[in-house]
C-alpha positions in Angstrom: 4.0 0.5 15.1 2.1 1.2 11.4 3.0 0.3 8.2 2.7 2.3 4.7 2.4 -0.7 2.5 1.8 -0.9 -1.8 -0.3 -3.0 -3.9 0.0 -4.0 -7.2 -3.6 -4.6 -8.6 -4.8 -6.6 -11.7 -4.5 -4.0 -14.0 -1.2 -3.3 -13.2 -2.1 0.1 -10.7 -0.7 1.0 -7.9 -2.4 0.9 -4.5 -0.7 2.8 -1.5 -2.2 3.0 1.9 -1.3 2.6 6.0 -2.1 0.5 8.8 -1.1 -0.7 11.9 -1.5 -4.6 10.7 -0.9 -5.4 7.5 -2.2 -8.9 7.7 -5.2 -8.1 9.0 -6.0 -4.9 6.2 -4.8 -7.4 3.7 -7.9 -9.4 4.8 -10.3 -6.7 4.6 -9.2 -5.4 1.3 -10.1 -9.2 0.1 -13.1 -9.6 1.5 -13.9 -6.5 -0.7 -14.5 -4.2 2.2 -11.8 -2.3 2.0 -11.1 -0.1 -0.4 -13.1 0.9 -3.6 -9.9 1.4 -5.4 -8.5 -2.3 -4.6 -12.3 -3.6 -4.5 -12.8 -2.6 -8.5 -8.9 -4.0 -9.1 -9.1 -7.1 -7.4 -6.6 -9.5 -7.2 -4.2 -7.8 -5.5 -0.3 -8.8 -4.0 1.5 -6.8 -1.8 4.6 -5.3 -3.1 6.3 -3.1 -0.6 5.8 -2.4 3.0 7.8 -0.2 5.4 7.5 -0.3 9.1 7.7 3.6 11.1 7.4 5.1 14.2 3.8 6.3 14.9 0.5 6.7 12.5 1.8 10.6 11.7 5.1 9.2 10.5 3.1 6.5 8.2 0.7 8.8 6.9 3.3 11.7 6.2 5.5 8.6 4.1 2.1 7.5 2.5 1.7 11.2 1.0 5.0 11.2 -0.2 5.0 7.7 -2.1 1.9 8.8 -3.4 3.9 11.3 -5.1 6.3 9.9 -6.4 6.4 9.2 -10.5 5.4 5.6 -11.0 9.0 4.5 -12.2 10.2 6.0 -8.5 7.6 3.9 -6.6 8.9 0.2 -9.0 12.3 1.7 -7.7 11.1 1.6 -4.4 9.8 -1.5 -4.5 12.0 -3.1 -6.0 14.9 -2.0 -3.4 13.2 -3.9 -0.2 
């Protein structure tokens, strides 16, 4: 199972990425190795995350919420 998940950053951005435990990339992305995006825009939350099948299915959803106009991806979030 993978995830696509978003973070809100400090500045107010928008950080989208996959994994296949969300816990455990939340941790790296704190302990500032993950990455340099969220590293420079530290604190973080998690916003949104959405479970799929398989890591093609994640990383085909990531490319299109990284698409989407930023009042689509608050719509998003704010839906789950």
């Amino acid at each position: 199972m993978y995830f696509v998940y978003i973070l809100q950053c400090s500045d107010g951005s928008l950080y989208t990425g996959t994994t296949n435990d969300v816990q455990k990339r939340l941790k790296v992305h704190e302990s500032g190795k993950g990455s340099k995006y969220v590293r420079a825009k530290s604190p973080f939350k998690l916003v949104y995350k959405e479970e799929v099948l398989d890591k093609s299915a994640a990383l085909k959803r990531e490319a299109a919420i990284k698409k989407l106009k930023r009042t689509e991806k608050t719509l998003l979030i704010s839906t789950k």
